[in-house]
LODO-49094 format. One line per field, with one value per residue: residue number from 1; residue in one letter; x, y, z negated of N, C-alpha, C in turn. Coordinates in nm, 4 decimals, decimal comma, m for minus. Each point is the difference from the previous one (the first is absolute). Layout:
! LODO-49094
i [NUM_...]
aa [a_...]
nx [X_...]
ny [Y_...]
nz [Z_...]
cax [X_...]
cay [Y_...]
caz [Z_...]
cx [X_...]
cy [Y_...]
cz [Z_...]
! end
This chain:
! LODO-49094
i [1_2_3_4_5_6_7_8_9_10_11_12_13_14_15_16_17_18_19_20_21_22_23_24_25_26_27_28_29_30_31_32_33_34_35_36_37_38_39_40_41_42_43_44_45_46_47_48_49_50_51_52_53_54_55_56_57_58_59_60_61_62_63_64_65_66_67_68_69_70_71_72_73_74_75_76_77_78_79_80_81_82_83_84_85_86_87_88_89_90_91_92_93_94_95_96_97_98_99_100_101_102_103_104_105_106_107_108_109_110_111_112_113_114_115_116_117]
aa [x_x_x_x_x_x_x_x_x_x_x_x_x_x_x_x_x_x_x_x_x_x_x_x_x_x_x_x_x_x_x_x_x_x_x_x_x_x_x_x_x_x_x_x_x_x_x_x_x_x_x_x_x_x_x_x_x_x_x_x_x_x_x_x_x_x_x_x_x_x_x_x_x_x_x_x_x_x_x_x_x_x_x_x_x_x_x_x_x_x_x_x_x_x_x_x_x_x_x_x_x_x_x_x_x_x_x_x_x_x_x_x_x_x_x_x_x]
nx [22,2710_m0,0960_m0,0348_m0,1296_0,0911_m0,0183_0,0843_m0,1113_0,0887_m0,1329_0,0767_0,0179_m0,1487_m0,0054_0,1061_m0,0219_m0,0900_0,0604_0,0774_m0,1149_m0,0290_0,0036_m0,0887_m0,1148_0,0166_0,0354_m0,0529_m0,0727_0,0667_m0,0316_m0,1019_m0,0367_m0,0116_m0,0672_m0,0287_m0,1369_m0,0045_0,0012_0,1045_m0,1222_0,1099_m0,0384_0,1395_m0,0237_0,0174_0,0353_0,0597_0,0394_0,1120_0,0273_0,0552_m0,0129_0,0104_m0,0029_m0,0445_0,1446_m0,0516_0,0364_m0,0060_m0,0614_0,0962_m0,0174_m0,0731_m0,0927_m0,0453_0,0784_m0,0251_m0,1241_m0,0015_0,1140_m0,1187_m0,0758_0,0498_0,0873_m0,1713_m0,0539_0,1036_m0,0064_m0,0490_m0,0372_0,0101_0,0583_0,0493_0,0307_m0,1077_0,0920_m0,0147_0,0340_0,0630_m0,0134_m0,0211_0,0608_0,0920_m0,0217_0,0489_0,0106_m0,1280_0,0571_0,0845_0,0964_0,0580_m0,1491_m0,0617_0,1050_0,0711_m0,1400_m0,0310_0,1158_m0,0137_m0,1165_0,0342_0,1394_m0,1554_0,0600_m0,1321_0,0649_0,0604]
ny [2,9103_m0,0730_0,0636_m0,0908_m0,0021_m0,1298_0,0691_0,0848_m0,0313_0,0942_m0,0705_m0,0750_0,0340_m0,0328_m0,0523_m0,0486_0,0256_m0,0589_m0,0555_m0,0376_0,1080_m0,0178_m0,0724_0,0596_0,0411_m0,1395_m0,0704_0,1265_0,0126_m0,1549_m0,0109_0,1086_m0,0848_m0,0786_0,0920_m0,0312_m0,0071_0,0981_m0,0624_0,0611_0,0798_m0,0772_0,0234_m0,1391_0,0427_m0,0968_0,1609_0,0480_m0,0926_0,0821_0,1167_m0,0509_m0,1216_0,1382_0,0273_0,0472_0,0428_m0,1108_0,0223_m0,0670_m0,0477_m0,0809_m0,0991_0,0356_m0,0420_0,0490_0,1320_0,0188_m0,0774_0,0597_0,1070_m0,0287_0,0115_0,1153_0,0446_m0,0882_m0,0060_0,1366_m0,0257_m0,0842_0,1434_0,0474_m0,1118_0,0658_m0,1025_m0,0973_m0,1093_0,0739_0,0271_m0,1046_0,0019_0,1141_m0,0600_m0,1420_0,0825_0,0825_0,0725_0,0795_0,0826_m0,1191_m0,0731_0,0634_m0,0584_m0,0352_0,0732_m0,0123_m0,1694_m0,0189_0,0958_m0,0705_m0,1080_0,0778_0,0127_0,1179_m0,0155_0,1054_m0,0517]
nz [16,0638_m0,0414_m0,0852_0,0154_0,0685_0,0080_0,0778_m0,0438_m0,0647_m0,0538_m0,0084_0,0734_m0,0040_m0,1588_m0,0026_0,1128_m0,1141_m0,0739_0,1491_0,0681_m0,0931_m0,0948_0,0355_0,0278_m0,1410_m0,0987_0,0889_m0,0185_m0,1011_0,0265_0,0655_m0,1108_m0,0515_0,0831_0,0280_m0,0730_0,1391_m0,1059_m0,0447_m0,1422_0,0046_m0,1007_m0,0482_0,0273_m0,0922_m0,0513_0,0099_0,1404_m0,0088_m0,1364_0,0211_0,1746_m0,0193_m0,0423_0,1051_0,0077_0,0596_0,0280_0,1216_0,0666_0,0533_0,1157_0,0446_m0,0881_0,1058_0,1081_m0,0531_0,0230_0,1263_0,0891_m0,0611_0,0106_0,0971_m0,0244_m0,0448_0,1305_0,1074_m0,0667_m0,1144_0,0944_0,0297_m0,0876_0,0744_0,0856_0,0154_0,0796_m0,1041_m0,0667_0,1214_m0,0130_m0,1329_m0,0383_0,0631_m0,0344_m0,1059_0,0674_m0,0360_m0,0214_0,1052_m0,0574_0,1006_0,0530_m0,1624_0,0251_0,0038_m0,0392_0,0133_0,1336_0,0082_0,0360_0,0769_0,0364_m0,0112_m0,1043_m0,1128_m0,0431_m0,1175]
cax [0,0078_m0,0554_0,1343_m0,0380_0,0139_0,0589_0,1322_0,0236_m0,1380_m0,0248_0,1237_0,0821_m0,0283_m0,0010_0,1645_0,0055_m0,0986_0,1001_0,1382_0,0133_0,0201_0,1804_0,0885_m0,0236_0,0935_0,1536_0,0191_0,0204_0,0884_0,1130_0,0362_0,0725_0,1391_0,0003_0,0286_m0,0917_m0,0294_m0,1661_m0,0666_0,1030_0,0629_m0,1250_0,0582_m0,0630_0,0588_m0,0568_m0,1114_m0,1274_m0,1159_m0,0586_m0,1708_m0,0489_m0,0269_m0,0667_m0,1381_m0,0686_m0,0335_0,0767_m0,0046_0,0668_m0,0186_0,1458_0,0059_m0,0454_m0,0454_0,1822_0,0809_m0,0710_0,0705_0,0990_0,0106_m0,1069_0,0758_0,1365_m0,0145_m0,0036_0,0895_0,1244_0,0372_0,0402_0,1002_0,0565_0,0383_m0,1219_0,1043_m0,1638_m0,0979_m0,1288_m0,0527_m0,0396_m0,1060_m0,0192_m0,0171_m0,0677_m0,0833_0,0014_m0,1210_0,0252_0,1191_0,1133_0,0779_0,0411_0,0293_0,1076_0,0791_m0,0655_m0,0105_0,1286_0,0206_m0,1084_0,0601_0,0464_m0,0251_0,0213_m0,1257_0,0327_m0,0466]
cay [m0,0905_0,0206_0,0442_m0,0581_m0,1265_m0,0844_0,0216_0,1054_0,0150_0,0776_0,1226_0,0457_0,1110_0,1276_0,0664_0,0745_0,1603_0,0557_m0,0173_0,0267_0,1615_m0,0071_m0,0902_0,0677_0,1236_m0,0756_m0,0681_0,0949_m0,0074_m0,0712_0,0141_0,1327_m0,0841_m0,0800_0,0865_m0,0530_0,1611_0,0421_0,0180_0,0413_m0,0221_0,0516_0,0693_m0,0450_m0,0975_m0,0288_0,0350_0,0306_m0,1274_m0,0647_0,1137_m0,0438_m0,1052_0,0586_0,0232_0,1229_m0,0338_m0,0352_m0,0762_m0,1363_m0,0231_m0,1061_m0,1569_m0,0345_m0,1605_m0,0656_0,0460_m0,0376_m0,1387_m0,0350_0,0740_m0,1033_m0,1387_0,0061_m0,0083_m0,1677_m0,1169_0,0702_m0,1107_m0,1024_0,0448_0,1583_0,1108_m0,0449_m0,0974_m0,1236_m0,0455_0,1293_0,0697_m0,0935_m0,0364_0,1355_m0,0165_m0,0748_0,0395_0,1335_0,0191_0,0776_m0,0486_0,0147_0,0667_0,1241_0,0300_m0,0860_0,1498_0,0905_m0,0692_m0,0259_0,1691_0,0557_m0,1136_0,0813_0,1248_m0,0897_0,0749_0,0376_m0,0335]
caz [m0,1122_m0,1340_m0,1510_m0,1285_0,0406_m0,1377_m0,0572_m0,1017_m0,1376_m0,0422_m0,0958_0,1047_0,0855_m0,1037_0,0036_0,1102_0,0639_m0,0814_0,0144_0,1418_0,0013_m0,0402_0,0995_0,1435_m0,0413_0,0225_0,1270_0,1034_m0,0767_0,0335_0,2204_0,0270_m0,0708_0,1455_0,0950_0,0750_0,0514_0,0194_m0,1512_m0,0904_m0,1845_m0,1204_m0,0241_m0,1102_m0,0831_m0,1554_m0,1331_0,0996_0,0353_m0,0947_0,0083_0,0291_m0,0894_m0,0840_0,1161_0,1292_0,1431_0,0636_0,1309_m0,0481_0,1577_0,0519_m0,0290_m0,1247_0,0055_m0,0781_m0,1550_m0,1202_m0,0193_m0,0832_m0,1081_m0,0394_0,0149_m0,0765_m0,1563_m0,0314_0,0188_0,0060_m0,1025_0,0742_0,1024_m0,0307_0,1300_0,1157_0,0495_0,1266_m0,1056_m0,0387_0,0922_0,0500_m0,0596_0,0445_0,1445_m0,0320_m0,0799_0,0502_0,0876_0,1272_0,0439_m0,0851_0,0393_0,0092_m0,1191_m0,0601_m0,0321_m0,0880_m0,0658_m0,0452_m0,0210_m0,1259_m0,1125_m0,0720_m0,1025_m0,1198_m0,0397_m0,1254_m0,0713]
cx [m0,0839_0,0932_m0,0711_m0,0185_0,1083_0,0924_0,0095_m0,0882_m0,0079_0,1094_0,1040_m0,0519_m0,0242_0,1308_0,0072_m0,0430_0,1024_0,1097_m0,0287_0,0493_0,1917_0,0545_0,0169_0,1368_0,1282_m0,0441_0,0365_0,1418_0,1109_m0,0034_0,1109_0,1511_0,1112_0,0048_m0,1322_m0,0677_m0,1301_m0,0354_0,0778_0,0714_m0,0635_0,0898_m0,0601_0,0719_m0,1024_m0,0897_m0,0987_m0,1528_m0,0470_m0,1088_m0,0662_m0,1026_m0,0711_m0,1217_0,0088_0,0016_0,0820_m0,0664_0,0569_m0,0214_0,1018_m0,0599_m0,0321_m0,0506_0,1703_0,0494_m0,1018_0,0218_0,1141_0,0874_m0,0683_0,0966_0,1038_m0,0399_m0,0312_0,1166_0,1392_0,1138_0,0624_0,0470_0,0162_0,0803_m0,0942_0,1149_m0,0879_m0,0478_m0,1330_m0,0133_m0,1000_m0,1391_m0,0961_m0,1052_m0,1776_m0,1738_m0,0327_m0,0953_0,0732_0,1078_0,0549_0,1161_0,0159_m0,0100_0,0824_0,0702_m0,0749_m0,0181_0,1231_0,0311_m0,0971_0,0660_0,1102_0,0031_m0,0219_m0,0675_0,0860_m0,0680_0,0200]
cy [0,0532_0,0256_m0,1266_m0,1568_m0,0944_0,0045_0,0934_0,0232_0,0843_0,0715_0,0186_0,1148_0,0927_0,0663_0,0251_0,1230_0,1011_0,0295_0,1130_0,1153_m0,0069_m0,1216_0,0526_0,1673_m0,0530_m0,0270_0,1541_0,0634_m0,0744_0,0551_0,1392_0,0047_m0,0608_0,0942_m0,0060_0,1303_0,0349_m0,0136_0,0906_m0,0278_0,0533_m0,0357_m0,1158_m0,1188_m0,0204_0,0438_0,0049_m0,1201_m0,0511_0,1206_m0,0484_m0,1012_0,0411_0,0696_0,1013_0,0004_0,0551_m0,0779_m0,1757_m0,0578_m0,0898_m0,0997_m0,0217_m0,1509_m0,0929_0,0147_m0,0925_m0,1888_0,0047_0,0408_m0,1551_m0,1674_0,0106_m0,0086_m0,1311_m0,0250_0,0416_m0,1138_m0,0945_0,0056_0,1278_0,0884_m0,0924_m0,1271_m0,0603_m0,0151_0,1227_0,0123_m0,1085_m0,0048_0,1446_0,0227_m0,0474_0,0769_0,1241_m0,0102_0,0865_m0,0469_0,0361_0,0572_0,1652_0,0851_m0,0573_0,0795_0,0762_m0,0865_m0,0059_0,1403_m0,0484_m0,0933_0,0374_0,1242_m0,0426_0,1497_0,0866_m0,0109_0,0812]
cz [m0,1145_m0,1166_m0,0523_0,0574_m0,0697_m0,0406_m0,1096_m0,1207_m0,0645_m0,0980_0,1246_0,0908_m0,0926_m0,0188_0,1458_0,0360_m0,1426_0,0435_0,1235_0,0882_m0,0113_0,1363_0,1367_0,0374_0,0438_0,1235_0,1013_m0,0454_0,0729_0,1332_0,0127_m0,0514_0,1090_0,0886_0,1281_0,0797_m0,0206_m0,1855_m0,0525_m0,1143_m0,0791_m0,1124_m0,1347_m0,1292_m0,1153_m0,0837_0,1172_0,0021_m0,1161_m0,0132_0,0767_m0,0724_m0,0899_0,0306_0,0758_0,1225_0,1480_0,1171_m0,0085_0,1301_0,0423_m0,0567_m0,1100_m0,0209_m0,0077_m0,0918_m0,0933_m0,0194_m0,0730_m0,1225_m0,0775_m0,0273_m0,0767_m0,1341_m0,0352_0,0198_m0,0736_m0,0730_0,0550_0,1660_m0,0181_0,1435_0,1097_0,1164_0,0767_m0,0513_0,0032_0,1204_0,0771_m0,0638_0,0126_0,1895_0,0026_m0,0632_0,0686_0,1073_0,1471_0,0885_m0,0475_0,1049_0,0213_m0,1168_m0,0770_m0,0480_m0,0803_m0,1178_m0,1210_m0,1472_m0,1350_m0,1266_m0,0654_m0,0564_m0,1148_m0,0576_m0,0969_m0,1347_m0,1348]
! end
């Protein structure tokens, strides 16, 4: 999937290259949380992902084309579906260059990330 395909407009891929580091941290964060075999606990909270966010370098890996949709989609639709429901998932479905089904769970994950502010 192209990042610059119509679904994304230039401020949506400018806060994405802002979030992405802190999102990739929480997502390896959550699997070790889950009991996912093979990851680690990075032991990561808050202030972690806001140094992050702040530029240091950090590995960023796992589905960046799913996180970055539905990181993308929750800052459009959040307003008018704040939890994730058919409706969104439908229009979501629709709009999503890649396979959604086997990125649905990353999609799902990116849309309830919420950016610290």
């Amino acid at each position: 999937m192209n990042a610059r395909s119509k679904f994304y407009t230039e401020e949506d891929l400018t806060m994405w290259e802002r979030v992405k580091r802190s999102f990739a941290n929480d997502w390896e964060q959550t699997k070790a949380d889950f009991g996912v075999e093979g990851n680690r606990d990075m032991n990561q909270d808050l202030d972690d992902t806001v140094k992050q966010m702040a530029g240091s370098d950090n590995a960023f890996e796992n589905r960046e084309q799913a996180f970055r949709f539905g990181y993308t989609a929750q800052r459009r639709y959040q307003e008018s579906n704040p939890e994730w429901n058919d409706d969104l998932e439908q229009r979501l479905r629709a709009d999503y260059d890649g396979d959604y089904d086997a990125d649905r769970q990353y999609i799902q994950h990116a849309y309830g990330f919420r950016y610290p502010t």
